[in-house]
Each structure stands twice: as C-alpha cells, then as structure tokens.
C-alpha positions as CSV (number, residue, x, y, z in Angstrom):
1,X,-46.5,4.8,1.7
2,X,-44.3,3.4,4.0
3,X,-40.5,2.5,3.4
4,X,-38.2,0.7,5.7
5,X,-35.0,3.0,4.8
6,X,-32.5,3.8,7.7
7,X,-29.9,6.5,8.3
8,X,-27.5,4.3,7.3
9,X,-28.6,3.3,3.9
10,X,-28.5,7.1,2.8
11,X,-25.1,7.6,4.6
12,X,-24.1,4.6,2.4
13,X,-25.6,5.5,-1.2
14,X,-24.0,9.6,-0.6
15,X,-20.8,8.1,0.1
16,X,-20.7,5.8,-3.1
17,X,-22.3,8.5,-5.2
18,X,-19.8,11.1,-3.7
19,X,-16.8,8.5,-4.8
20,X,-17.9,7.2,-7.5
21,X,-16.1,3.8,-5.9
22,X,-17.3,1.2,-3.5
23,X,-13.8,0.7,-2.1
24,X,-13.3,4.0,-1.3
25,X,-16.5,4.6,-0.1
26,X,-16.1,1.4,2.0
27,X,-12.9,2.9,3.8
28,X,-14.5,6.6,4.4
29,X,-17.4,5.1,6.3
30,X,-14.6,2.4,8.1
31,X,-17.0,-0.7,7.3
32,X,-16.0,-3.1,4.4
33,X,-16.9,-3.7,0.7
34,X,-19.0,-6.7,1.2
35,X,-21.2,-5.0,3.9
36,X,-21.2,-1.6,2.0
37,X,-22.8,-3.5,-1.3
38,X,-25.1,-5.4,0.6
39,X,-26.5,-1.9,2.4
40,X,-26.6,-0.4,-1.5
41,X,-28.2,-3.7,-2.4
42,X,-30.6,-3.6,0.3
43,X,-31.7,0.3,-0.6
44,X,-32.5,-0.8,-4.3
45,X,-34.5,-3.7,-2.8
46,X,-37.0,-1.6,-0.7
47,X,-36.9,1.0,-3.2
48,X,-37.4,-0.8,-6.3
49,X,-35.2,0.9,-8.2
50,X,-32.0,1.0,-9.5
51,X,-29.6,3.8,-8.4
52,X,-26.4,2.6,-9.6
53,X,-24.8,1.3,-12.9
54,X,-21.9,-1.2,-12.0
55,X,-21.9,-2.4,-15.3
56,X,-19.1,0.3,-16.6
57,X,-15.5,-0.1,-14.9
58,X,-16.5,2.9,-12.8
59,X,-19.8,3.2,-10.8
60,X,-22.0,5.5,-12.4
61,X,-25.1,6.9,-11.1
62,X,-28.8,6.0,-12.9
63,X,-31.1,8.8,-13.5
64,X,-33.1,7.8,-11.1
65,X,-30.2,7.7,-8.5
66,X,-29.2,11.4,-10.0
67,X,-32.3,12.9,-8.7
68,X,-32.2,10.8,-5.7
69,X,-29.0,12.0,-4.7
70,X,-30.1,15.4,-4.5
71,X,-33.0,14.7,-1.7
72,X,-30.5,12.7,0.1
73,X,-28.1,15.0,-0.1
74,X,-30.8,17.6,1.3
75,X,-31.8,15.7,4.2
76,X,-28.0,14.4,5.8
77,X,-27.1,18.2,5.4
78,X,-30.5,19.3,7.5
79,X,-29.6,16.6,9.6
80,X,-25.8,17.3,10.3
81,X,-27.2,20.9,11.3
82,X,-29.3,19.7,13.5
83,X,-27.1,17.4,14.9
84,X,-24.2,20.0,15.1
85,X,-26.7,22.6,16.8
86,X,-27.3,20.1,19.9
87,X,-23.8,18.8,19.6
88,X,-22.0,21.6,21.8
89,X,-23.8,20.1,24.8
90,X,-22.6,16.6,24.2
91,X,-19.3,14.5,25.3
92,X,-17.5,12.0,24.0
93,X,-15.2,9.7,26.3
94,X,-11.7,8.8,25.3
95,X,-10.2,6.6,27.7
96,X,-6.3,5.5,27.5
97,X,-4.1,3.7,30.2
98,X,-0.9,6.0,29.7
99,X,0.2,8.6,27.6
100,X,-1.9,9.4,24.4
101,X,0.2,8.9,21.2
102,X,1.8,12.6,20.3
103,X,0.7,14.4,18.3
104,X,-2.2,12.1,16.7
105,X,-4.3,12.6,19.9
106,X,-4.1,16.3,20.5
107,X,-4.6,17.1,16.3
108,X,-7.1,14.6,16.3
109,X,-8.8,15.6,19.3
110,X,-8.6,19.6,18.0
111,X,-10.3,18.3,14.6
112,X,-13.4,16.7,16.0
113,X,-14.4,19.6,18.4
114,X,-14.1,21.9,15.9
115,X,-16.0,20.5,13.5
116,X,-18.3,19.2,15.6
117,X,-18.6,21.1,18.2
118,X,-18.8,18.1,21.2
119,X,-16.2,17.6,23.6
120,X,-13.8,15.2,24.1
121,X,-13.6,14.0,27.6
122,X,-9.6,12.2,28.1
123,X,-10.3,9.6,30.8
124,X,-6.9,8.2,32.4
125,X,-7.6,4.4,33.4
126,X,-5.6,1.6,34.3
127,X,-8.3,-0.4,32.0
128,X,-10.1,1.3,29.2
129,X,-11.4,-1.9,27.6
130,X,-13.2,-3.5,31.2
131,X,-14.6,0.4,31.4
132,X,-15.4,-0.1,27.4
133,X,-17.4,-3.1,28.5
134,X,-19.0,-1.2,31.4
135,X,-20.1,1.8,29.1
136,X,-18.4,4.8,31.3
137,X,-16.4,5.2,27.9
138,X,-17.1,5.5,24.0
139,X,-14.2,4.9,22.4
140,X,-11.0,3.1,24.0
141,X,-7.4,4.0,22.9
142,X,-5.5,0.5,22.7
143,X,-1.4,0.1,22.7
144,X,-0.5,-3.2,21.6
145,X,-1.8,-6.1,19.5
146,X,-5.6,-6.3,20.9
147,X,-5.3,-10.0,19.7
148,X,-3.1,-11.1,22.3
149,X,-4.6,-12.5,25.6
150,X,-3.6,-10.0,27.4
151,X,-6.2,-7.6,26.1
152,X,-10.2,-8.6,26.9
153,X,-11.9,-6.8,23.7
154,X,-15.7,-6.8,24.7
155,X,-17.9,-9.5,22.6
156,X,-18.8,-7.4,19.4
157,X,-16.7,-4.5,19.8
158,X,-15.3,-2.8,16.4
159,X,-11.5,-2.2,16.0
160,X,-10.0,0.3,14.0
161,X,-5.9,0.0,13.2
162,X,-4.6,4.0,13.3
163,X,-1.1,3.3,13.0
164,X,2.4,1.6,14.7
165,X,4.9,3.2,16.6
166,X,8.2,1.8,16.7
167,X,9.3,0.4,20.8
168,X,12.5,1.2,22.7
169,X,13.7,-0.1,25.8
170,X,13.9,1.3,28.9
171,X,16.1,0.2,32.2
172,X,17.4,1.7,36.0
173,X,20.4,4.0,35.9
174,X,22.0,1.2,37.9
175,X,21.2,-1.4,35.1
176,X,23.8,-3.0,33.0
177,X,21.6,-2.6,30.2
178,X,23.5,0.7,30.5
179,X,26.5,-0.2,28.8
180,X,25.1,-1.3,26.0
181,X,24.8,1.0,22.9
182,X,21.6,-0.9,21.6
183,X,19.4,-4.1,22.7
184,X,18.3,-6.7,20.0
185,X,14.8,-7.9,20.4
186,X,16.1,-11.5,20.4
187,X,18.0,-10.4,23.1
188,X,15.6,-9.7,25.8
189,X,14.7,-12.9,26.6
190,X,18.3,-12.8,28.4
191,X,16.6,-9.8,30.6
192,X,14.2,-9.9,33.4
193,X,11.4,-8.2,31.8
194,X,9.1,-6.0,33.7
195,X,5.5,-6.5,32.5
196,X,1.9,-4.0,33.2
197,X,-0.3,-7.4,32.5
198,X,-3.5,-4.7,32.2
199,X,-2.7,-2.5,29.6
200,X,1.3,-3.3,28.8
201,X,2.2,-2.9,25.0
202,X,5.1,-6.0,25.2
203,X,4.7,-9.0,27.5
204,X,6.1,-13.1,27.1
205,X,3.1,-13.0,24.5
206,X,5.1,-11.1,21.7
207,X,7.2,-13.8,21.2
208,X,6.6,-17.3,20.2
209,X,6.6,-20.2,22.6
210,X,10.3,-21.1,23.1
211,X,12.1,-17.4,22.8
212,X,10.5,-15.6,25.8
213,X,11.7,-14.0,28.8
214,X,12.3,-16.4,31.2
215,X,12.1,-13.9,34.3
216,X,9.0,-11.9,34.6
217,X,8.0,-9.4,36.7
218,X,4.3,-8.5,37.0
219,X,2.7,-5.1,37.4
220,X,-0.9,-3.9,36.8
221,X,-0.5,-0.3,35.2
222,X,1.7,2.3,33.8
223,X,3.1,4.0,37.2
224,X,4.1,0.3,39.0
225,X,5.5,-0.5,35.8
226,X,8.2,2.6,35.8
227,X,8.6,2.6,39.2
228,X,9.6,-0.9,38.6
229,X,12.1,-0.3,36.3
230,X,13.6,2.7,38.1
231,X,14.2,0.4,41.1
232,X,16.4,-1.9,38.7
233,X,14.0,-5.4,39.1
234,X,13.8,-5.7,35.4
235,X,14.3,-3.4,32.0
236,X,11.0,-3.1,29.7
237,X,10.0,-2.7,26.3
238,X,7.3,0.7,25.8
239,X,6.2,2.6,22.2
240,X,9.2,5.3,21.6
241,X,6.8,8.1,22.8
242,X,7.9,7.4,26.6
243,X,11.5,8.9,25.9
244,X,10.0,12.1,24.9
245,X,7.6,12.0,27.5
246,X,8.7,10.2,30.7
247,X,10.2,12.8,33.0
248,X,12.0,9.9,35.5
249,X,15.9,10.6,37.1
250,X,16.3,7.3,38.1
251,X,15.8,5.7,34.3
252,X,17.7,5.8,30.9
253,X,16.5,4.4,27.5
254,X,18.8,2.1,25.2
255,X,17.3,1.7,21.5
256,X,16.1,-1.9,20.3
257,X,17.0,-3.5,16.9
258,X,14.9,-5.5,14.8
259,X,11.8,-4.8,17.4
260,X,8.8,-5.1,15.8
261,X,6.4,-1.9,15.9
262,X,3.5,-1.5,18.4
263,X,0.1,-1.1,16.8
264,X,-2.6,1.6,18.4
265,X,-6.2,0.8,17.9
266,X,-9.2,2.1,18.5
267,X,-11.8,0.3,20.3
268,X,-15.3,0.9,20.4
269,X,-19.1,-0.4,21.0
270,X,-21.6,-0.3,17.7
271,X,-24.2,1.4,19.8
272,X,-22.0,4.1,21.9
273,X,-23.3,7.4,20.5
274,X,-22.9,6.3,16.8
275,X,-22.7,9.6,15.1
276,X,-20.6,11.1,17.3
277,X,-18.0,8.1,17.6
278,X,-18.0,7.9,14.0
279,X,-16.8,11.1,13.6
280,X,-14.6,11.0,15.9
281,X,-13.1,7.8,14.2
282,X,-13.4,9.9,10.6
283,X,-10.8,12.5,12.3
284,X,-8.2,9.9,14.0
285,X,-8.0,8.6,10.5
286,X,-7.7,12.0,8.5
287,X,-4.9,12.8,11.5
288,X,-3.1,9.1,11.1
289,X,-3.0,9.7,7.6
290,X,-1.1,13.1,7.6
C-alpha cells in the first residue's frame, strides 16, 4: 500500500495532538491556522480516517487518532535521534550586518547547539539578505522594518517578528546635539541624519512623506556609518544596544522621545536546511519570549 504522507503532516498532527489546540499548535510550528488545518485536513484525506474530533470546544483526539499518535510519536522520536546523531557535523549560518541583539543571540545561540548538537556559524556581512538570496547563509538576522524599501527580502522568503528594541540617538562629541538633554523623534527632521542605506535600522523611510530629514548623508554599512557620525557630518538614530556596545571616544548618545521601537526579524529560505533552521527558529522564540 502506498500512502502519499510527508514529514510534515506527522510533525503537524503530534503538534495538535500534543496541544490539544490548533492555534497553539499553529504558533509552535511558526506556520498559521489556515495552513495547519489544511495539512490536518490533507492527512485525514489520504488516510481516510478521522483523527480528530472538532466538534467539542476543545480538540479531542478519535480512537483511531489515539493509536495513531503512538506510531507517530515513535517514528519523529527515531527520527530526531537520528537526526541529532549526524547533527554534530552540521552548520548553521547566522548572518547579521552589526551587532547581534544582547543577550537574545548568545542564549539563543547556547540553546540550539545544545540541544541539537549543530553549530552556529555568526557570519558578519554588510548584507545578509543579497547573501540570503545567494544561499552562503540560512537564516538572516534583520534590524528594522523588512517592509521598507530599503530592505530586498528574497521572492518567497519567510519572516519571523522576535521582538522590538527601543532606538536612541547618537551624535560627534563636537555636535550640538550635545546640549540637549533628550531628542524628540519629530525633531530629527531638523538634523542632518546620517543613513547605512544597506542594512540601517532608521532612514527618510520611517517617516511619512512630508516630515523627513531634509539633509541626508549616505553610507553603506555599520563602520562608515559611525565613523560618520564621530566626524560630526550628521547625528543618527541605531536600536539602544549600540550604547552598551559601541566602544567610540569621539561619540556620545542623547535619548529620543516618542521614537518608535525597532523590530528584529528573522529571515529565511523554505528550503535552507529545514529541520535544522526550524529549530533554530523554535529557540530564538523560546529566548524572545523569556
């Protein structure tokens, strides 16, 4: 007899099973409802059986889907062995453009080789998403709304929203940004604004037409960007984390009001080493979450 079930049906039915919930099942495998019912639905089909009751408030598992459970249960345990037995000879790629946000990357980063047993390979780039697109990297870490033009996403790339980090600004030590005990964010359209226009987290796109900086100055990563500022040809606008970790004599860091927060993303390809990049994903979320 032969039956047309993938990996990814069984991952689905445990997870729902396990949960008791198709929502929450939804969120722990990172796809969403819709697609997780049509994956249950299209199980049941090729089986033709029924594995789950929906008809109570809570999902409840058929007798048939009982004893099910147990063999699938069975085989994703034989296969996570197997899987964790070759895993210690396997990499995954992290790339980011600047600092990695602290301490989600290095708890996060600790949590998948231990339970995996893989390593995580931290690839400094000036732009993860073009090396995304090229495939020298699984999984892409992404400061900054990945809607805005700025950022490329690669055609049917997956996103996954980890959390927001509030921003701060940053000027020379000759600046007269200086005196100032705080900057406003409607304010820094008064400012030249030094932008990285590959990777930057803040740029004349994070405001509407009409309220941007009227003075720009480009740069293409991280480095030119603070050696920018340090040279006093414009303040800029960076995630909070720079203050803690931007070791620079020639800059100083004013706090901004009414900014709003900075998202980080994940970005990665559906076919980029699936298990492996799922969980990976599995432990930026457990870390996020704490």
């Amino acid at each position: 007899m032969s039956v047309d079930v993938e990996l990814r049906h069984l991952r689905a039915f445990a997870s729902v099973a396990r949960h008791r919930s198709f929502s929450r099942a939804a969120e722990e495998l990172l796809i969403t409802q819709p697609a997780l019912s049509r994956t249950i639905a299209q199980l049941e089909g090729t089986l033709s059986v029924r594995l789950l009751d929906r008809s109570s408030r809570h999902v409840e598992l058929t007798d048939t889907g009982a004893e099910f459970l147990v063999h699938v249960e069975r085989v994703l345990a034989a296969l996570d062995q197997a899987l964790a037995a070759a895993s210690h000879r396997v990499t995954l790629r992290l790339g980011f453009s600047w600092l990695l946000p602290d301490p989600w990357a290095q708890q996060t980063v600790g949590r998948f080789e231990e339970s995996t047993g893989a390593t995580v390979a931290l690839t400094r780039i000036d732009d993860p998403l073009q090396a995304l697109r090229q495939h020298t990297l699984d999984i892409a870490v992404v400061r900054g709304d990945v809607e805005a033009p700025i950022f490329d996403v690669p055609r049917g790339a997956r996103t996954l929203h980890l959390f927001d980090e509030p921003r701060i600004a940053v000027c020379s030590e000759h600046s007269d940004l200086t005196r100032f005990d705080h900057l406003d964010w409607a304010d820094v359209r008064h400012w030249t604004l030094v932008v990285n226009m590959v990777s930057g987290t803040t740029g004349p796109w994070s405001w509407p037409v009409g309220r941007r900086p009227d003075r720009i100055v480009e740069t293409s990563n991280y480095d030119e960007w603070l050696e920018s500022v340090a040279a006093n040809r414009g303040i800029g606008i960076v995630p909070e984390v720079a203050r803690r970790r931007t070791q620079h004599p020639a800059v100083r860091f004013v706090p901004l009001t009414d900014a709003p927060p900075s998202p980080v993303t994940l970005v990665h390809l559906p076919d980029a080493q699936r298990t492996l990049v799922r969980r990976f994903l599995e432990a930026a979320v457990e870390t996020a979450a704490k």
